[in-house]
Backbone as JSON, one array per atom type, in Angstrom:
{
  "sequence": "XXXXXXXXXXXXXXXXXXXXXXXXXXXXXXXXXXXXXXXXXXXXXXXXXX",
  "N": [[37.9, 28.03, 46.55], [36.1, 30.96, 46.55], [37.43, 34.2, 47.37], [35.56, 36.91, 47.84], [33.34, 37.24, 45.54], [31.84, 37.02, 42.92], [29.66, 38.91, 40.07], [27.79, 38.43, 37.39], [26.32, 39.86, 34.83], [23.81, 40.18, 32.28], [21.76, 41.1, 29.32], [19.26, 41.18, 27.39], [17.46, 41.08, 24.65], [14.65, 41.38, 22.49], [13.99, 41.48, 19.23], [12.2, 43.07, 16.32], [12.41, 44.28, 12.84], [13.95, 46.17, 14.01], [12.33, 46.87, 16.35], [12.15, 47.33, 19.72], [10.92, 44.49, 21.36], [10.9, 42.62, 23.67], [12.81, 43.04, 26.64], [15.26, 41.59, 28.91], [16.76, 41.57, 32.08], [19.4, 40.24, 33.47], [20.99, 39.42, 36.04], [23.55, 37.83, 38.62], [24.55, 36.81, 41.48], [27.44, 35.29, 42.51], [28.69, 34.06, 45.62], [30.65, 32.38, 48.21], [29.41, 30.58, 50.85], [30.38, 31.02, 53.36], [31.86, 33.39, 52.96], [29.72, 35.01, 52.23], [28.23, 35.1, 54.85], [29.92, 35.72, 56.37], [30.41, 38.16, 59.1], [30.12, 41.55, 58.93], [32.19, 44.53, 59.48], [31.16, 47.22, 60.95], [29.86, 50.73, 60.37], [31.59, 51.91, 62.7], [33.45, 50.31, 62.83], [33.56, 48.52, 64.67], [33.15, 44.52, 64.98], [30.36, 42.69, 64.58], [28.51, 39.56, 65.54], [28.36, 36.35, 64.68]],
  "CA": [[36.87, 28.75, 47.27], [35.52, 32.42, 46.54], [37.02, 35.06, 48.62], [34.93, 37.57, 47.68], [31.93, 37.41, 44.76], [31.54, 37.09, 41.05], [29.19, 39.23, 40.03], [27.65, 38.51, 36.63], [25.13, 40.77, 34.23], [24.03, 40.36, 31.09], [20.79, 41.98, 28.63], [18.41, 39.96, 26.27], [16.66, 41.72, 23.88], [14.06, 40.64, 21.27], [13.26, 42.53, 18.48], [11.48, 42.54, 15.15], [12.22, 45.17, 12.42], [14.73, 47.66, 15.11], [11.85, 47.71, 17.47], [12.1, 46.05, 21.04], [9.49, 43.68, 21.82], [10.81, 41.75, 25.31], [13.89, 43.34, 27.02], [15.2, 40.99, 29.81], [18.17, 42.24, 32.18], [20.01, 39.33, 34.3], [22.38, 39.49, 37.34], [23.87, 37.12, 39.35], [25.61, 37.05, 42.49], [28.06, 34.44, 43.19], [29.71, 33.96, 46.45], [31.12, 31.22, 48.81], [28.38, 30.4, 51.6], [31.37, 31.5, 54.32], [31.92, 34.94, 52.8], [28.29, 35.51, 52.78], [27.95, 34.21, 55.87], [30.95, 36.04, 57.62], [30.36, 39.49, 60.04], [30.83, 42.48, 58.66], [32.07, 45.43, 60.32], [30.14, 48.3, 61.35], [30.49, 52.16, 60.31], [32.51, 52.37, 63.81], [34.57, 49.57, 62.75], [33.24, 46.91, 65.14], [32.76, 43.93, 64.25], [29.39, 41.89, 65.09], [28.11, 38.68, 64.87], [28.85, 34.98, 65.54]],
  "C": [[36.97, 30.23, 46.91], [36.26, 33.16, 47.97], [36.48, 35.89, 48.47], [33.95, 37.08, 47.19], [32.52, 37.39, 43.87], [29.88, 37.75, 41.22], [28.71, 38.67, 38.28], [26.05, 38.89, 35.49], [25.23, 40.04, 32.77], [22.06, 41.16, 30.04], [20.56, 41.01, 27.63], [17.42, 40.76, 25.61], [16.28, 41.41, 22.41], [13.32, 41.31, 20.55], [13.16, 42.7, 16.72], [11.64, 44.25, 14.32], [12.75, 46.94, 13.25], [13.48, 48.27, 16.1], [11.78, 46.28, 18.73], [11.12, 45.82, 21.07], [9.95, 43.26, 23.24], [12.42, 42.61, 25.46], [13.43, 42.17, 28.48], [16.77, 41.58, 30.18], [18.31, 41.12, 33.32], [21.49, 39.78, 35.13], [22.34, 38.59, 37.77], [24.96, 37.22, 40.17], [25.96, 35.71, 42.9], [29.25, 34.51, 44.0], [29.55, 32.64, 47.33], [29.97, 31.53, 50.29], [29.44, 31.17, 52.85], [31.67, 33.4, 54.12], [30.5, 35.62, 52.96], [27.82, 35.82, 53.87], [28.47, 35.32, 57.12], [30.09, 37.92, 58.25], [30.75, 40.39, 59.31], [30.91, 43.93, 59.37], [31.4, 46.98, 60.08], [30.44, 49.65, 60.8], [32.09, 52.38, 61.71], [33.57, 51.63, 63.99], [35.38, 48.25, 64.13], [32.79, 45.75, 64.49], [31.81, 42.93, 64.99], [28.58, 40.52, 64.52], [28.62, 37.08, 65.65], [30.52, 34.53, 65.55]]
}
């Protein structure tokens, strides 16, 4: 199980003669439904939630 996140990026670029035609930029966030899930605490360092 994830205790935190995976984060993962990456860049796709299609191009004819050194000139871009399609740039595509991908992220993905992977985390565990529970870390997502969980409370996080406040500036004042309460914590709220279920």
């Amino acid at each position: 199980m994830l205790a935190g996140g995976v984060v993962i990026t990456g860049d796709i670029v299609l191009s004819i003669a050194d000139i871009d035609l399609v740039r595509i930029s991908l992220r993905a966030l992977i985390s565990s439904v529970a870390t997502a899930e969980a409370p996080r605490p406040d500036e004042d360092g309460t914590r709220h939630g279920p």
